[in-house]
Kinemage of the C-alpha trace (Angstrom):
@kinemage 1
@onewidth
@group {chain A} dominant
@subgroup {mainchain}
@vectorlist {calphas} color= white
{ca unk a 1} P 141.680 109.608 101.305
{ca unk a 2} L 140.412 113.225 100.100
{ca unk a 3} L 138.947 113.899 96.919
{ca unk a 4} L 138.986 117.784 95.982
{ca unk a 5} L 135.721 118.930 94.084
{ca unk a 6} L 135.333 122.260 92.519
{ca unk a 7} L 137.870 123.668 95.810
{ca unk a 8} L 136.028 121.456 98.547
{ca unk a 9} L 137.246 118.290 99.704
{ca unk a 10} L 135.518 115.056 100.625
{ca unk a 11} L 136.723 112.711 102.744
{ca unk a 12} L 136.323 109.117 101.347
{ca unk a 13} L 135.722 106.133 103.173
{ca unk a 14} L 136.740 102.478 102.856
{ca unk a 15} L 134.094 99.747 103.301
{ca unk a 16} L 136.106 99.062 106.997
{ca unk a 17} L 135.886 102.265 107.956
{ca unk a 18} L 132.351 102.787 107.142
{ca unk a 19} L 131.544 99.663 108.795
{ca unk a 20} L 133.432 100.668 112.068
{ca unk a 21} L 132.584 104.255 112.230
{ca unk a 22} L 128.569 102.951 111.732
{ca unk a 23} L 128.215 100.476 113.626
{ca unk a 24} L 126.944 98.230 109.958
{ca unk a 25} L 128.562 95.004 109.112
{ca unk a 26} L 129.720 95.460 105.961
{ca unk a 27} L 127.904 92.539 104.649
{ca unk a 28} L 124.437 94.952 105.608
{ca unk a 29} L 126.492 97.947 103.616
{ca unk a 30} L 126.593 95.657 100.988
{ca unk a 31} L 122.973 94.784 101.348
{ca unk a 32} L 121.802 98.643 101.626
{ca unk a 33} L 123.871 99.457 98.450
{ca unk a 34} L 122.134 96.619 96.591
{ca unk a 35} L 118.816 97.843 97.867
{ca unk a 36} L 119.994 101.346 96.050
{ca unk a 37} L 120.201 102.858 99.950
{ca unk a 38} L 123.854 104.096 99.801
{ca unk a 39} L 126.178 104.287 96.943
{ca unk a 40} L 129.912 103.910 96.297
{ca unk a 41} L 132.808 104.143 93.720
{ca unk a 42} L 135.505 101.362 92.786
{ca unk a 43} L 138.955 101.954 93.009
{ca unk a 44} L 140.879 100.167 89.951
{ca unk a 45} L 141.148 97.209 91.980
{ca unk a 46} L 137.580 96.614 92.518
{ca unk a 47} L 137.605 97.758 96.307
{ca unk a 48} L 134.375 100.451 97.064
{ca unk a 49} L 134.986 103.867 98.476
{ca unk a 50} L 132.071 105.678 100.457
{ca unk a 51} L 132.020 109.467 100.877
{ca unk a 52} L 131.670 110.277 104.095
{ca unk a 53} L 127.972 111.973 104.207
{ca unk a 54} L 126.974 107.943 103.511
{ca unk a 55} L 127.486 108.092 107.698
{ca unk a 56} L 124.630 110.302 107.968
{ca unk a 57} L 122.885 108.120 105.764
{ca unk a 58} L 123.423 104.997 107.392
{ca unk a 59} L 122.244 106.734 110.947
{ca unk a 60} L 119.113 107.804 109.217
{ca unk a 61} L 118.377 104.105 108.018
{ca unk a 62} L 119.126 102.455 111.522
{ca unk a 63} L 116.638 104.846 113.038
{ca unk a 64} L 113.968 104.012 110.496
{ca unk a 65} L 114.737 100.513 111.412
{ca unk a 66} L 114.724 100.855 114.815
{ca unk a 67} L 111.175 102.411 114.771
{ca unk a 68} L 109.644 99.965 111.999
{ca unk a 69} L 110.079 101.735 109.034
{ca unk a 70} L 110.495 99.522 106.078
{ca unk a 71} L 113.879 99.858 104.659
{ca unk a 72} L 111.689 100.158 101.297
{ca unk a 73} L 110.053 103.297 102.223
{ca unk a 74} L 113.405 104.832 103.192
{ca unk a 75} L 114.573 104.117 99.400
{ca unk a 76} L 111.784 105.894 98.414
{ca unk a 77} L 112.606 108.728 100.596
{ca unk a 78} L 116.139 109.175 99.919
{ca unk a 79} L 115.582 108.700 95.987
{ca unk a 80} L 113.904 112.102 95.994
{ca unk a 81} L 117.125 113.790 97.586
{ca unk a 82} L 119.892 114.434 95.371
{ca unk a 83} L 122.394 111.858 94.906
{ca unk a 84} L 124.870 111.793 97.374
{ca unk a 85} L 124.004 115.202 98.874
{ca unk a 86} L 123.996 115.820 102.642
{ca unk a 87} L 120.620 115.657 104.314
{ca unk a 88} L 119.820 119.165 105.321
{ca unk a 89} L 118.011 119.937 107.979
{ca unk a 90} L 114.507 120.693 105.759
{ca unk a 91} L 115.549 117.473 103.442
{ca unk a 92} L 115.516 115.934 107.675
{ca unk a 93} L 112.312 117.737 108.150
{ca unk a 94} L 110.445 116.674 105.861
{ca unk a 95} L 111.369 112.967 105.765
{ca unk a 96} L 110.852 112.952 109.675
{ca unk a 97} L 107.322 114.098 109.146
{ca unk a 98} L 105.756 111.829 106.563
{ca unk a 99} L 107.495 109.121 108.990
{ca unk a 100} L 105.911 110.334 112.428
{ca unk a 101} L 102.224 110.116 110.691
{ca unk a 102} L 103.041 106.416 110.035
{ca unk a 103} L 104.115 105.877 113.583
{ca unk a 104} L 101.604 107.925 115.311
{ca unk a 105} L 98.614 105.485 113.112
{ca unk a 106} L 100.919 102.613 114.057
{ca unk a 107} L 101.266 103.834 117.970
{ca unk a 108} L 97.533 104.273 118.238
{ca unk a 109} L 97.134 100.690 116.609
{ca unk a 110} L 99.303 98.841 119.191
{ca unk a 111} L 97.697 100.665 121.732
{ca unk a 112} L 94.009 99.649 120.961
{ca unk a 113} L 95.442 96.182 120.125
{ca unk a 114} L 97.138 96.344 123.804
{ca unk a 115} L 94.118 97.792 125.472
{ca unk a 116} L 92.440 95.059 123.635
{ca unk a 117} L 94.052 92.340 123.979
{ca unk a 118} L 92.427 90.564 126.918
{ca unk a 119} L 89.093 90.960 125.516
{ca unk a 120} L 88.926 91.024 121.886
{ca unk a 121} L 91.588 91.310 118.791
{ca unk a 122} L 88.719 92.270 116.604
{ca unk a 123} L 88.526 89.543 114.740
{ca unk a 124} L 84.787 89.033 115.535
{ca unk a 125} L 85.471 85.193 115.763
{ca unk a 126} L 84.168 85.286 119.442
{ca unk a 127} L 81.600 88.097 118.835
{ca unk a 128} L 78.218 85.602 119.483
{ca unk a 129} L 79.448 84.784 123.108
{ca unk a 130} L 81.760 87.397 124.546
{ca unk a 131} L 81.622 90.450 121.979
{ca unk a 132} L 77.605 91.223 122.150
{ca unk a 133} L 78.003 95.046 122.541
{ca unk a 134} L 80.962 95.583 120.861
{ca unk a 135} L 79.696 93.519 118.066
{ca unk a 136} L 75.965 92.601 118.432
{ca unk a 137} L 74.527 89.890 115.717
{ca unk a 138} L 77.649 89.141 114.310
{ca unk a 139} L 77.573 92.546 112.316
{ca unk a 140} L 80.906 92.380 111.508
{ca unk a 141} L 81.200 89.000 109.781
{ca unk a 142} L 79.175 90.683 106.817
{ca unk a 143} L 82.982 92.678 106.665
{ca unk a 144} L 84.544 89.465 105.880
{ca unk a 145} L 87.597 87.956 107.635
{ca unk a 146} L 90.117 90.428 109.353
{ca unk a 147} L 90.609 92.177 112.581
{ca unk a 148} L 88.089 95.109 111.704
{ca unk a 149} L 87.796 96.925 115.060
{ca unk a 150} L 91.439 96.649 115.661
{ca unk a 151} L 91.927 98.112 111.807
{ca unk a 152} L 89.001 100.775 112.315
């Protein structure tokens, strides 16, 4: 189906289609519509329609998934777009760049917890016996409970 608006047309989607062409069960469309993610009309029998740009919405939520982003922070992200608007390339830009800062913290996390790991989480739980120069006296007890050299 086409809908014509002000002499462009749209092409509009059925859940199915949606849910073939993405690659999303449609119970997860369902989902990311109820999390305010993607929207779509009813037909007079109840049955939602998708325009297609919701594709390119839909691709940008599986890669924010796929890399950790909470699909909470992509709500956030797309709310300041305009509704149902294709992502431009800036819109892109600018979404992809408050995201890499959150991965690069998280990347350099994982890899001190990885470098880490056969030694010491952090935690300071086993800073008396095998932690003395990365924690000497306990210093980081006074911090209260936590990983707090993996969190530094």
């Amino acid at each position: 189906m086409t809908v014509k608006k002000e002499g462009e047309s749209c092409r509009i989607l059925t859940v199915g289609e949606v849910s073939k062409r993405s690659g999303v069960a449609i119970s997860t469309l369902h989902y990311y519509e109820s999390m305010g993610l993607i929207t779509s009309t009813r037909t007079s029998g109840n049955q939602r329609r998708y325009p297609a740009v919701v594709l390119r919405y839909i691709a940008v939520i599986k890669v924010a998934q796929r890399t950790g982003i909470p699909l909470e922070d992509v709500r956030k992200a797309f709310a300041r777009l305009p509704n149902g608007s294709k992502l431009t390339h800036a819109q892109w830009w600018e979404l992809s760049s408050e995201w890499r800062q959150m991965l690069d913290e998280r990347i350099q996390k994982l890899t001190r917890l990885r470098d880490e790991l056969d030694t010491c989480i952090g935690c300071g739980c086993l800073s008396l016996e095998d932690c003395p120069l990365r924690n000497p006296g306990d210093v980081l007890a006074a911090k209260g409970p936590g990983a707090h050299i993996l969190e530094r």
